[in-house]
N, C-alpha and C positions, 0 to 999 in steps of 0.2 A: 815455935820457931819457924822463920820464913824460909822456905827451901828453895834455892837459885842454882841452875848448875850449868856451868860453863866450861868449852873445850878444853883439852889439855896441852899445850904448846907450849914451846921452850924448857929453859934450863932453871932450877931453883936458884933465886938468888939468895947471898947473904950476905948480910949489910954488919953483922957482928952485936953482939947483945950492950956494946957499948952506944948505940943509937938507941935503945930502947925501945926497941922492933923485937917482936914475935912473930917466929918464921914457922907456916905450918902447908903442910903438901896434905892431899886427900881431904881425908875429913878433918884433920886439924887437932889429933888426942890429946895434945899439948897442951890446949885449954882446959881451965876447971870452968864448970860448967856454972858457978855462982860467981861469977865475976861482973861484977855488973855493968862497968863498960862495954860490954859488949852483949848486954842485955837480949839485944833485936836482932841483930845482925853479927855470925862471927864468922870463922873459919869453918868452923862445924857444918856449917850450910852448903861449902865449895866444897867442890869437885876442884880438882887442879891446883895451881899453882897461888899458894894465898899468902897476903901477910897484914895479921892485925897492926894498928897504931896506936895508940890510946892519946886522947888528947894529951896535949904541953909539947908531946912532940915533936914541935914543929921541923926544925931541922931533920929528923927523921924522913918526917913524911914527903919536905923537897928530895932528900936525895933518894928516896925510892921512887918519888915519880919519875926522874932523872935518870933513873939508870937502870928501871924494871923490864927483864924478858918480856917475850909477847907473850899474851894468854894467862896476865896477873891479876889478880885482881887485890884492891885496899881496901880494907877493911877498919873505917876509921869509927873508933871510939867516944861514949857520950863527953860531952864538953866542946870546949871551943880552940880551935884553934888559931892563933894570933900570928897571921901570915904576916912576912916579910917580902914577899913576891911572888911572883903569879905561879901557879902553880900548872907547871908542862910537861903533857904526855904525851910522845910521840914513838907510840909504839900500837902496832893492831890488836887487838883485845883487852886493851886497859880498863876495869870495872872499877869503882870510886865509887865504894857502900858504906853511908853512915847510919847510923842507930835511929834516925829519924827525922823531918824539916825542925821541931821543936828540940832536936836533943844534940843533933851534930850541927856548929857551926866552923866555915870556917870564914876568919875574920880579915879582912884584906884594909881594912883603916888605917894600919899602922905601915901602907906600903908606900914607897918614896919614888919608887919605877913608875912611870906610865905603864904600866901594862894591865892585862885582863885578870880576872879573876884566875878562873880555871880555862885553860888553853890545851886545846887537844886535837891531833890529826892521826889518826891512824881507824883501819874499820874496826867493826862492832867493840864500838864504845859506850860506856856504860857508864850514865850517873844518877846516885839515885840516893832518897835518906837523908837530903844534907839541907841546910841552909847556906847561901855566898851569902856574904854580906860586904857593901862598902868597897866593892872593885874599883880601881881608879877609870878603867875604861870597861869592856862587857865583863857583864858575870861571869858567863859561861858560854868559849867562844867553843865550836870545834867546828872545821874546815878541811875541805876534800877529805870525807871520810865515805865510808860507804855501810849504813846500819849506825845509825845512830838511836840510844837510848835517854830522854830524861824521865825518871818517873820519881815523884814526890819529891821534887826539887822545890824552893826557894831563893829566888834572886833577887833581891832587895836592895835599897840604900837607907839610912837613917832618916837622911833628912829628906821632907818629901816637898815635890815642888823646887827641886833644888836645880840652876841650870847648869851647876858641875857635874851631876851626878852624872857614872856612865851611860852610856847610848843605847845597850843596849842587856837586857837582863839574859834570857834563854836566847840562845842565837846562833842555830845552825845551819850552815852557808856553803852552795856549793858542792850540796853532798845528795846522796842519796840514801831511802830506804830510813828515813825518820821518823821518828814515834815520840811526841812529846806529850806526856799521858799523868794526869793529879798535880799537877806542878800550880806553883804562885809565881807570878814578876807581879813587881811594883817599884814604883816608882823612878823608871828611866825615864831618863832626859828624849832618848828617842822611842823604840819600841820596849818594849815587857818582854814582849813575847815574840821574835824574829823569823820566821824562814824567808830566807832567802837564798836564789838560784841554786833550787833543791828540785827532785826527782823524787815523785813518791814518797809520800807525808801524811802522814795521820794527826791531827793535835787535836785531844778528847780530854773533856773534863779539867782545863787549867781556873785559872781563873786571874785575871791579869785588872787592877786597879791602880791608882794614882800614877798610872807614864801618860805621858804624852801622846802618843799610838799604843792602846793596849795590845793586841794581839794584829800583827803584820803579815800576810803571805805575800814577799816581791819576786815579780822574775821565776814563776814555780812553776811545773807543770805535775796534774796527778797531786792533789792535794786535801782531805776530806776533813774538814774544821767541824767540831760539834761538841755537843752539850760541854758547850764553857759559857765563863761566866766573865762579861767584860761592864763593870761600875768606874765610875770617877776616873776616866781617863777624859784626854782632849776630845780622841778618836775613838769610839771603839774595837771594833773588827774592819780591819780594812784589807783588798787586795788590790793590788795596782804592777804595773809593769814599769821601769825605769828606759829611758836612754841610753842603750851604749851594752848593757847585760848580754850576753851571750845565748841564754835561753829565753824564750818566749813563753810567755806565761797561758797558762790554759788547761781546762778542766778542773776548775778549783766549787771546792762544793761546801758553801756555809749552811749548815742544818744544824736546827734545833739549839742555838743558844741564845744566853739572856742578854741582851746588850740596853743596859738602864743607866741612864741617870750621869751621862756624858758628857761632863760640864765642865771638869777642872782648867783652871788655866792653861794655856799654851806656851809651857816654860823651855822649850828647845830651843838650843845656842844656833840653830841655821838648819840646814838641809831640807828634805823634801818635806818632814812633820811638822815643821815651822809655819806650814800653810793650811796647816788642819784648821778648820773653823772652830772654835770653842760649841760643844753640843753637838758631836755628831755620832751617829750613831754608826754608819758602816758607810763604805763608799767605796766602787767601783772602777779603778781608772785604766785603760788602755790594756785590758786582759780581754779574754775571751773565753767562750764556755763556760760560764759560771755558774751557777746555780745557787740563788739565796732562799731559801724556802723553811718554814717552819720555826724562823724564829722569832722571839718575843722579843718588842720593844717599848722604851715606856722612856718619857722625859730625857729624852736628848733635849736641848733645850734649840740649839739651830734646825736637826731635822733627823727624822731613822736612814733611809737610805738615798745614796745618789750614783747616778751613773754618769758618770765622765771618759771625754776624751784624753790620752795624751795631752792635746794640744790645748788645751785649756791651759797647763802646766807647763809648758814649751810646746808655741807655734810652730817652732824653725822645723818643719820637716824632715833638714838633713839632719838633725841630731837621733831621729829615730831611725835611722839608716843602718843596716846590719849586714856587712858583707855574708853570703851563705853560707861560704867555707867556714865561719868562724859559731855556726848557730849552734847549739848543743838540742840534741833532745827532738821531739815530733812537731813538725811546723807547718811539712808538705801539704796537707789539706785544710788547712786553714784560711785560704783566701787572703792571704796579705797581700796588701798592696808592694810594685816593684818598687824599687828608689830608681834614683834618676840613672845612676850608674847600674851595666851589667854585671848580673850577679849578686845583686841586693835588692835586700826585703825591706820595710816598715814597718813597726808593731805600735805605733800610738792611735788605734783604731782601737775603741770600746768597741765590741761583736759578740753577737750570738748569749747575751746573756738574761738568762729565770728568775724572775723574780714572784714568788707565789708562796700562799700560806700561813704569810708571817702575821701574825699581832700587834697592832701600834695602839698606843694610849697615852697618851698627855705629852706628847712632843712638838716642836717646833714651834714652839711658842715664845723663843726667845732670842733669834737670831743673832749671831758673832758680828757685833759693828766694826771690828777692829781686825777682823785678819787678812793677812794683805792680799790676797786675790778681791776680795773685796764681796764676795759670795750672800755672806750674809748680811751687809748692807743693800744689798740686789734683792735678797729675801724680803728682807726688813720694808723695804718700797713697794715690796709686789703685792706683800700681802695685807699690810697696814698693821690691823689688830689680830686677824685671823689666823690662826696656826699652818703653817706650813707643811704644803702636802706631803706625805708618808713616803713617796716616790718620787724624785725630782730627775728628770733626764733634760741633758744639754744638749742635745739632737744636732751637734756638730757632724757636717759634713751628709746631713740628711738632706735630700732633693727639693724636699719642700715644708714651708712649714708656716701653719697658719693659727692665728688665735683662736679660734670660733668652729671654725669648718673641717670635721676627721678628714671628709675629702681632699681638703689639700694641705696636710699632713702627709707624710713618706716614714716607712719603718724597714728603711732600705738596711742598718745594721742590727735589726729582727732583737730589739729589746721587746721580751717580753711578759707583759705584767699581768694580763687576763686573769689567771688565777691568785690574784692580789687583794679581793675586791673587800673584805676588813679594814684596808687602808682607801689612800686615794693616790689619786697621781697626777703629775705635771710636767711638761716640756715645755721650754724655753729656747728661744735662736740665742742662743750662749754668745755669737759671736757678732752680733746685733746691741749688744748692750753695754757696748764699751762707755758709752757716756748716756745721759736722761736727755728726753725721754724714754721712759723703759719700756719695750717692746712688751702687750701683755702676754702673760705665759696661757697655754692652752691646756685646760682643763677639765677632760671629758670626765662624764660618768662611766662608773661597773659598765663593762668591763672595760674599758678604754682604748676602745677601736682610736686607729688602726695597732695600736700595740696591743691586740687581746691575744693575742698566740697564747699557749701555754705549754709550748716542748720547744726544746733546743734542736734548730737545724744539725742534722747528723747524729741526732741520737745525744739520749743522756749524756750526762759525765760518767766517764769512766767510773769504776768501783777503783780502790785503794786497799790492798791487804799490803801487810808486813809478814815477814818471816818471823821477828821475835817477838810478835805482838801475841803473847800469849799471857794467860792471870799468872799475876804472881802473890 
């Protein structure tokens, strides 16, 4: 049996044995210990305030998420349960533990609301053991929380490749002190796997196939992404910074994951993954600090990684305009550029970002003719038959920039790929090539002066620890 033990807060609720809830405080004596719904996971295991559910439930288990003291936790039952609507917690310590991703489902197909799967704001929350399935919008939202948990989650849709499905699978936003650790997303319409405008982030060991953007870090700062596993999405691993967000994205550290085989169509109804190339393997756009090192790529079919500007994405400057008052989080030594107005910054500047270490093998051999930036038809012309190179930077808003001669080349936003030399690399005047003739891209050897740096102006990325990041 799995031992979990969590504070003890609030008042025991009881809901009445006419719901078909079992209410257990402590260790829970109240259970017989061959019950088999509760095989993996029971009361037995809490400390504090508990209450098992057994699948069929369903009405039960809404009105206990609806009206549970702080510091409860649910302990739901093998089988499935056939949601009627989203299921919301909005209270600090809520835990949501089922018997396992293969043994607990809960089934949201049958729901008539727009709404999310599993919906939860309150701190250290907790899910873990379950499968969502068939959310009409995300799987599993939770928002302004602070400790957030998902571990062996699954967020899924049936049908895959579908443009209804929700937007988003795992998706915690706006919070801090996240840990999203064994989990599956597949198959959303936007990202699998979400953080965004989060603080302090750990996502180890997921593994995110068939969405659209498998695994997303937007808007993050203090982020440490690794040994996962990103196949058959559009995108694979992607981090990028939006317009308008409040936090500034920065210190994000992709180590040691597998990002193969990045091919699936581009089935998202609009937004910003709507422009993902079909075959990409990771991409960089308007963050800073970043670190991609040590990971293995294979058969993205347009290319493994690229660094971009904001403005590739939207030129308009003043959209990346950020009054100061309004920034969250560490910005001050970052060198943003002012906006036009006193008291504002701009964050659509790619900066200061590592690229070193990683493994490429059979990629870019198939460039996206058809996505509307038009990226990989620019590929497709540049490089004829030959695979496109491992590294691709768009050296927007660099001093100088030349096909043939490092000399006059500029690495004035200090990309640096020196410790890359497994792969190859290329920079292109991105903003040069609005129409053919195509500007040729410059494509130096190992190590690829003037981009051979191999450390980050101001020191590493930050480290990443959690407070509840311990084995369980």
């Amino acid at each position: 049996m799995q031992a979990t033990r969590f504070a003890v807060l609030g008042v025991r609720l009881g809901l009445g044995l006419g719901l078909g809830v079992m209410l257990a405080t402590g260790c829970g004596d109240n259970k017989d210990d061959g019950d088999a719904a509760f095989a993996v996971n029971s009361c037995k295991a809490v400390t504090g305030t508990c209450m098992e559910i057994t699948s069929g439930n369903d009405t039960a288990l809404q009105t206990a998420a609806n009206t549970i003291d702080a510091s409860t936790t649910l302990v739901l039952g093998a089988g499935t349960f056939k949601m009627t609507n989203q299921l919301t917690l909005r209270t600090a310590g809520a835990h949501v533990i089922g018997q396992g991703i293969d043994k607990t489902t809960l089934d949201f197909g049958s729901t008539t609301t727009q709404g999310n799967g599993v919906d939860a704001i309150g701190d250290d929350f907790v899910i873990q053991d379950v499968t969502v399935l068939d959310a009409p919008k995300d799987g599993i939202r939770v928002e302004a929380t602070n400790g957030v948990t998902f571990r062996r989650i699954r967020a899924t849709w049936t049908k895959a490749g579908d443009a209804s499905n929700g937007a988003y699978g795992i998706y915690p936003v706006k919070s801090q002190n996240v840990l999203v650790v064994d989990s599956q997303a597949e198959n959303a319409s936007d990202a699998g796997l979400y953080v965004g405008q989060c603080q302090h982030v750990i996502v180890r060991g997921n593994h995110v196939t068939g969405n659209v953007a498998g695994l997303e870090i937007e808007n993050t700062e203090y982020a440490d992404v690794y040994n996962n596993e990103a196949d058959n999405n559009t995108g694979g691993i992607v981090v990028f910074d939006l317009p308008g967000n409040p936090i500034v994205g920065r210190d994000i550290r992709l180590r040691d994951n597998m990002i193969h085989d990045n091919n699936h169509d581009n089935f998202a109804s609009g937004g910003t993954v709507a422009s993902i190339p079909v075959g990409t393997g990771t991409f960089a756009m308007a963050s800073r600090r970043v670190e991609i090192t040590g990971n293995t790529y294979s058969n993205n079919g347009t290319g493994d990684i690229a660094l971009i500007s904001g403005l590739a994405l939207e030129p308009d400057t003043t959209q990346w305009t950020l009054p100061v008052a309004t920034v969250t989080g560490d910005y001050q030594d970052l060198g943003l550029p002012a906006g036009a107005a006193a008291g504002t910054i701009m964050n659509f500047r790619g900066q200061n970002i590592l690229v070193s270490g990683n493994h490429h093998t059979g990629s870019g051999t198939a460039p996206d003719l058809d996505d509307p930036l038009h990226i990989g038809l620019l590929l497709a012309a540049s490089y004829q038959s030959a695979p496109v190179d491992s590294v691709i930077y768009d050296s927007i808003m660099e001093s100088m920039f030349n096909s043939t001669d490092a000399a006059k080349n500029t690495d004035d936003n200090h990309m640096c790929v020196g410790g890359n030399t497994e792969g190859t690399f290329a920079s292109l005047d991105l903003m040069a090539q609005s129409a053919p003739p195509f500007t040729p891209f410059f494509r130096p050897a190992a190590p690829f002066a003037p981009f051979d740096c191999t450390a980050l102006d101001g020191g590493a990325v930050a480290q990443v620890t959690l407070p509840q990041d311990t084995p369980q």
